[in-house]
N, C-alpha and C positions, 0 to 999 in steps of 0.2 A: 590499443586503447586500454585507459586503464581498468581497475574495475573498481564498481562502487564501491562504497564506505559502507552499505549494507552488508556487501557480498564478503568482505574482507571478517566483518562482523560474526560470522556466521546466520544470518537472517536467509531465511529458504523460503523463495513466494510458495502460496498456500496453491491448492486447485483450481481454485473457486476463487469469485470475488467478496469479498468479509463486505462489501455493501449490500449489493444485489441477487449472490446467491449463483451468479453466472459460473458453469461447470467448463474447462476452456481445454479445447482440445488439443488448441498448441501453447506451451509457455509463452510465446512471445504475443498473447493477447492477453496476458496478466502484464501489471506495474506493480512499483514497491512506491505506496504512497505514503509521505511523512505527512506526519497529522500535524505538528506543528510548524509546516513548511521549513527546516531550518534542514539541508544535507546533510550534515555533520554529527545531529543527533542521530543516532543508529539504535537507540535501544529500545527492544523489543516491545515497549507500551505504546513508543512512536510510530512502528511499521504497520500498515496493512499493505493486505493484498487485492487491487483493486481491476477490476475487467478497463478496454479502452474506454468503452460507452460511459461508465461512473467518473472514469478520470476526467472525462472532457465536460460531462454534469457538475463537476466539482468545481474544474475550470472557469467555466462559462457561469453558471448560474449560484456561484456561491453556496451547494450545499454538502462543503465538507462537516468533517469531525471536527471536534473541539477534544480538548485531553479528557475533559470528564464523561463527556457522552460515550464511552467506552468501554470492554469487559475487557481485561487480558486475557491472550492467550496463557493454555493451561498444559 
């Protein structure tokens, strides 16, 4: 399988979820969510790192990010 266009990017998920604050015990309860829905964008103002629970709240009830409602990573 290949690997994402983040991962290729150098983008490393965070610990935690940058929505909720969620602390995750195993990596694979974090995602790499793009904020402008577009895969292809990889760069660093587009990535968070998001828990299941936020990704599916994003999903279902429409409350992602927008670009501006955001602080960059530092």
């Amino acid at each position: 399988m290949p690997k994402p266009n983040w991962v290729k990017t150098g983008y490393r998920k965070k610990p935690h979820c940058e929505k909720c604050g969620f602390k995750a015990k195993y990596k694979e309860q974090l995602f790499v969510y793009h904020i402008d829905g577009n895969l292809n964008n990889t760069s660093t103002f587009n990535l968070k790192t998001v828990c299941a629970n936020c990704q599916y709240e994003i999903a279902h009830d429409g409350l992602g990010w927008v670009q501006g409602d955001l602080v960059p990573d530092r």
